[in-house]
C-alpha positions as CSV (number, residue, x, y, z in Angstrom):
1,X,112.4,79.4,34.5
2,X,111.0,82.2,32.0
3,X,112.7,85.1,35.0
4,X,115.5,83.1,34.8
5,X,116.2,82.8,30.9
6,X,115.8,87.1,31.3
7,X,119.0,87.3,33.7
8,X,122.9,87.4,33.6
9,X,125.9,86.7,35.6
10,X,129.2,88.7,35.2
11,X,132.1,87.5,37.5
12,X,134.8,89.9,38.0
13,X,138.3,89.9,39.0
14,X,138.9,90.3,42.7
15,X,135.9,87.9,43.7
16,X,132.9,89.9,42.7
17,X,129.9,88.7,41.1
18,X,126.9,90.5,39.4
19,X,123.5,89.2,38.9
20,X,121.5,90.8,37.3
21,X,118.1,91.3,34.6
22,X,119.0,92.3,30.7
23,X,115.2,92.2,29.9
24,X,112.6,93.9,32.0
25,X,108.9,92.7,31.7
26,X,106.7,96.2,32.4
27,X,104.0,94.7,31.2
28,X,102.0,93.2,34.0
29,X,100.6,94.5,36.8
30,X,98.8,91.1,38.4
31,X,100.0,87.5,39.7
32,X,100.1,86.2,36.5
33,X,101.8,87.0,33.3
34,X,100.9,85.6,29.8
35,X,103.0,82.6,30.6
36,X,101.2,81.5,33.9
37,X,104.3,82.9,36.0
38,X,104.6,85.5,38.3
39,X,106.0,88.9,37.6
40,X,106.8,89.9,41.4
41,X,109.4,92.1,40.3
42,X,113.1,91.6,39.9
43,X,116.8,91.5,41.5
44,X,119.9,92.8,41.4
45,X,122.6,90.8,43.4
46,X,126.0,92.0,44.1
47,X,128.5,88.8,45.7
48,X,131.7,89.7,46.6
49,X,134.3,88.0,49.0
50,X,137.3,90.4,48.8
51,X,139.2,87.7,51.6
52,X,137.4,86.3,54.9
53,X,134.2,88.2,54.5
54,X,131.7,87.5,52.1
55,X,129.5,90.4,51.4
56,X,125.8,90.1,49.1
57,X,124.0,93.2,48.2
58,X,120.4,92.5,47.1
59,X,118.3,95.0,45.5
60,X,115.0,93.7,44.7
61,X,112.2,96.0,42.7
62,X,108.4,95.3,42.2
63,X,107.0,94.3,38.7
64,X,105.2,95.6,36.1
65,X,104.4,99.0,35.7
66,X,105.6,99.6,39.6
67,X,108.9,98.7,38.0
68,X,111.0,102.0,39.9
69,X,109.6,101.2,43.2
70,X,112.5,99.5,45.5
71,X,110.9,96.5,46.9
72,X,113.8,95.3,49.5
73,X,117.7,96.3,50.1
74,X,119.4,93.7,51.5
75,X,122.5,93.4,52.7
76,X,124.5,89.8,54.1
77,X,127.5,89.7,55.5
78,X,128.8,86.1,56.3
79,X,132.4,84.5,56.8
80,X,133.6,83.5,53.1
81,X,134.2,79.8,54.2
82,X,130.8,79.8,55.3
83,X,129.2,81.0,52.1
């Protein structure tokens, strides 16, 4: 819940959607952060279904003070009626 109150959703014309953090937490470098949660980094998510195909970028980064490093790239590619 607190990760969640530190992100935002833009939709775009064409069928894109952006998700992603307006407030980094540098801050921490363990499991826990002053609020009992976990700061295991952060994602950016790019959904987009242009027609049939439904594509999802996911670019996830580690937390605290390793907050360059790139964690995961992910990409999905499913059929849009699926998704």
């Amino acid at each position: 819940e607190r990760a969640a109150d530190n992100y935002m959703m833009l939709d775009f014309e064409g069928g894109a959607t952006v998700l992603l953090p307006h407030r980094l937490d540098q801050h921490h470098d363990g499991d826990e952060t002053e609020e009992g949660g976990s700061s295991s980094g952060w994602v950016t998510s790019l959904d987009w279904t242009p027609g049939r195909i439904r594509y999802q970028v996911d670019r996830k980064v580690m937390g605290g003070t390793k907050l360059k490093g790139l964690r995961t790239l992910e990409l999905s590619e499913v059929q849009g009626a699926d998704a």
